[in-house]
N, C-alpha and C positions, 0 to 999 in steps of 0.2 A: 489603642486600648490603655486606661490610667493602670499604673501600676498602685498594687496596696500598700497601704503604708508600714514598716516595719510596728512588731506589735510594742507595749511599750517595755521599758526593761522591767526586770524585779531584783528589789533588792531587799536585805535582810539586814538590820541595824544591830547588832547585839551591843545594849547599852550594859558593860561592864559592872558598875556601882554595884553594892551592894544596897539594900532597900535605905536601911538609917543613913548610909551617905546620901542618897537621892532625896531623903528628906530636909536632911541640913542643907544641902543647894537650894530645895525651895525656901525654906524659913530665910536665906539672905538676898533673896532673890535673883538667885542664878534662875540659869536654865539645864535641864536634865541631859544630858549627855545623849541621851537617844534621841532626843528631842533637837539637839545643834546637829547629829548628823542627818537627821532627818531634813531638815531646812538646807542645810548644803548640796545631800543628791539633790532635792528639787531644784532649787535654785540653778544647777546645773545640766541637772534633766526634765525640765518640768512637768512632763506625761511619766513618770516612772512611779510604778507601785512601792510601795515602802514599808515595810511591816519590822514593828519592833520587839524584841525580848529582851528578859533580862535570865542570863544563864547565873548571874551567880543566886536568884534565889532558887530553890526547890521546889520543883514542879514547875517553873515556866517552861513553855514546849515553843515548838513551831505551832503556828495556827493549825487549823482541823484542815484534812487535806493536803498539807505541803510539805513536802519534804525538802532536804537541802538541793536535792540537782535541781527544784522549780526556781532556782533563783541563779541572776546573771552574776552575781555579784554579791558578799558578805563583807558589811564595816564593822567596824569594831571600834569602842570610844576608848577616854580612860578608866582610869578604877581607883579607888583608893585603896583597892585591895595591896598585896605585898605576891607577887609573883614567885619568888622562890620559898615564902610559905606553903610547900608543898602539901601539909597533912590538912589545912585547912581546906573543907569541902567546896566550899565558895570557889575556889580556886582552882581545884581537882575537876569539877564539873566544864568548867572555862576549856583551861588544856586539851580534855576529852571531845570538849565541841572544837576547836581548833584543830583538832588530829582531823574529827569529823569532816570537818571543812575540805580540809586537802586532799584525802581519798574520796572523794566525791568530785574533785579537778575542779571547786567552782573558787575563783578568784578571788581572796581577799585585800582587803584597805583599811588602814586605822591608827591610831596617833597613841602616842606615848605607852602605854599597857598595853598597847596591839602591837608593836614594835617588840618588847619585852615576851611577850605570848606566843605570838610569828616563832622565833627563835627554839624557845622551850619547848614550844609542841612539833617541834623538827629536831629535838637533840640538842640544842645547845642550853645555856648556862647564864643566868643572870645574879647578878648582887647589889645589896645595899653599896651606893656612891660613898667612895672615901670622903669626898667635899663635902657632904651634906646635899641638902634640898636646892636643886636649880628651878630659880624660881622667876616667876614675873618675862621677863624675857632672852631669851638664849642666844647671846649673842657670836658674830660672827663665826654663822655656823658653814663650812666649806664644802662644797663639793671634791669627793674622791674625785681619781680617775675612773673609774665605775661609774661613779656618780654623772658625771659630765656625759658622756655618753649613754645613758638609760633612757630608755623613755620617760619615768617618774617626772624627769624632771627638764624635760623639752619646754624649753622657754624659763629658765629657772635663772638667775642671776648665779653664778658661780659661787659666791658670797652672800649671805642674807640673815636676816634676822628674825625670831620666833618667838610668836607666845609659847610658855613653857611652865610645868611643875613638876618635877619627877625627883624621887630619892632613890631608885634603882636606879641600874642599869646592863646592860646584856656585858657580860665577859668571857663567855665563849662563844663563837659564832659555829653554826650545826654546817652539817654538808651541804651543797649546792645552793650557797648563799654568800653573797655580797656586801661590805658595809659601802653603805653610798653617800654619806656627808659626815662629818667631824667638827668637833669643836675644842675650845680648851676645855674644857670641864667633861665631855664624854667624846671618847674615840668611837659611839656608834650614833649619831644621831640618827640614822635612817638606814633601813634595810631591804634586801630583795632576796626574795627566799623561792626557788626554780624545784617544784620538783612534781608530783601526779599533778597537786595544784600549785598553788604560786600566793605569795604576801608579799606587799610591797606595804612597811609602814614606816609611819617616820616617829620619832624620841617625844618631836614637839607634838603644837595643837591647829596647826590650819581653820581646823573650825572657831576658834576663839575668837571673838575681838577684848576690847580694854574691859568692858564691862563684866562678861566673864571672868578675865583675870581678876577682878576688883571682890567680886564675887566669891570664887574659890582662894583669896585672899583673906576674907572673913572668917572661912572655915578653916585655916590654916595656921592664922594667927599666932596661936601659943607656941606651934613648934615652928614656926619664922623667926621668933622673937628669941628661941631658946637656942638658936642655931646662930641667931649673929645677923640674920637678916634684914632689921629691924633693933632699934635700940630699946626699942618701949611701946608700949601699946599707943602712944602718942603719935610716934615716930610711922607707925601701919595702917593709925589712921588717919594719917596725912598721907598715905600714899597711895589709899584707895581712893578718897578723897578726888585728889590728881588724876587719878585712871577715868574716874566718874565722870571729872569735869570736863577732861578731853575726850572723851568719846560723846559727851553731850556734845561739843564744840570741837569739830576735828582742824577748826582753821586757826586754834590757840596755839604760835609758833612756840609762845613760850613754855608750856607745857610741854611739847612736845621736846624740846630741848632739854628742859627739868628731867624728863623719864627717858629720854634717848630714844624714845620710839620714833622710826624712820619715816618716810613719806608711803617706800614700799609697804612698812607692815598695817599701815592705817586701809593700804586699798584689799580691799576685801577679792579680786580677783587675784590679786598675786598670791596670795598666801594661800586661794583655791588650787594654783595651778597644779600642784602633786595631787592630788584628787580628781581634778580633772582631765588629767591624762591618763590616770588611771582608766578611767571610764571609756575613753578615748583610744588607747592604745593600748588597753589591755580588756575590758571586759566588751567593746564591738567586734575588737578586731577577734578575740575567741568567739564572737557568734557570725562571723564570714560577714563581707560585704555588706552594709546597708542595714549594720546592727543588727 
């Protein structure tokens, strides 16, 4: 007798942005943050539901019918919001839906704001980075001891490299939770937070390639430049420029050596692998054998 085939997963994208940053990513031609995690579960699950909100405006819901336990799994993008802006409501709604998240036990996943969010809606404490904006790419970012040993990051290089833009970062870490890679610029690149439910998110961006970074570099500009990141507007847009031209042309060794961008972070599986183990060893193995 054929056995049925498991159904497919569901998952819930909360793309973070608030509405006017979602529109300056289109005017440069980015892409919307719900929109790259959306392309990553598929790409990774190809049969999986995917449904998106955006919690920082007012009044977006879960679709008609759904509540949070209908879903296997909850990602979470960036923001340009400011995380320990606490009075602002943008933010306050976020948090709420994160608490949300965890008493309901359904698993989440998410990159830089999600990692800062994780935290805060479990008790801990984030702040404006002393360095300024880590920007462009995060380099040699480490696996803890935690780290080494997690599932997050099963098949992970010990050592590795990230797309990156963050000017927070987490400085107190909440109860029953782990920092799980470091670098020089932040002591939490990545997190795992164990409690009714569970975050696993990381500082950087997995979902980004160059073009993205090239992207959310246009939008960023003035405070790149005012930070030291960039000498001049000349100087950033030679640097987008270079992101653009190698990711049109990924076999440009010399570019690739201009930007220091590795072999690893050019392939689009390695930089999926924390999301996919997610998926893998966190949100099948919580619905029993055979997803």
């Amino acid at each position: 007798m054929a056995i049925a085939a498991a159904r497919p997963l569901r998952f819930l994208v909360c793309d973070a942005y608030p509405r006017e940053r979602r529109e300056d990513l289109v005017r440069v031609g980015g892409s919307l943050g719900g929109d790259l995690y959306r392309r990553l579960l598929l790409r990774l699950e190809p049969e999986a539901q995917v449904d998106v909100i955006h919690p920082a405006d007012e009044g977006d819901a879960l679709p008609p019918g759904r509540g949070l336990e209908s879903y296997d799994g909850v990602t979470w993008t960036g923001s340009s919001l400011t995380i320990h802006h606490d009075a602002d409501p943008r933010v306050r709604r976020q948090v709420e839906l994160a608490r949300a998240v965890y008493a309901a036990g359904v698993p989440s996943f998410g990159s830089c704001w999600a990692a800062q969010l994780a935290v805060v809606a479990a008790g801990g404490r984030c702040a404006a980075s002393p360095k300024g904006r880590e920007f462009g790419i995060s380099r040699r970012i480490a696996l803890t001891d935690e780290g080494r040993s997690h599932p997050m990051y099963a098949g992970k290089a010990p050592v590795f490299d990230a797309f990156t833009s963050h000017a927070d970062e987490v400085t107190v870490m909440p109860d029953h939770s782990a920092v799980l890679a470091s670098n020089d610029y932040s002591r939490v690149q990545a997190v795992s937070i164990e409690a009714r439910g569970s975050f696993w998110a990381v500082q950087y961006h997995p979902e980004y390639d160059l073009h993205e970074v090239a992207a959310l570099c246009l939008i960023r500009m003035d405070d790149l430049i005012r930070q030291g990141t960039f000498a001049d507007r000349a100087e950033g847009d030679r640097y987008v420029e270079d992101l653009e031209a190698l990711h049109a042309d990924p076999s440009r060794d010399d570019l690739a050596e201009l930007l220091g961008v590795t072999p690893a972070l050019l392939d689009e599986s390695q930089r999926a692998i924390e999301a996919r183990n997610w998926i893998e060893r966190k949100v099948k193995k919580g619905l029993g054998a055979g997803g």
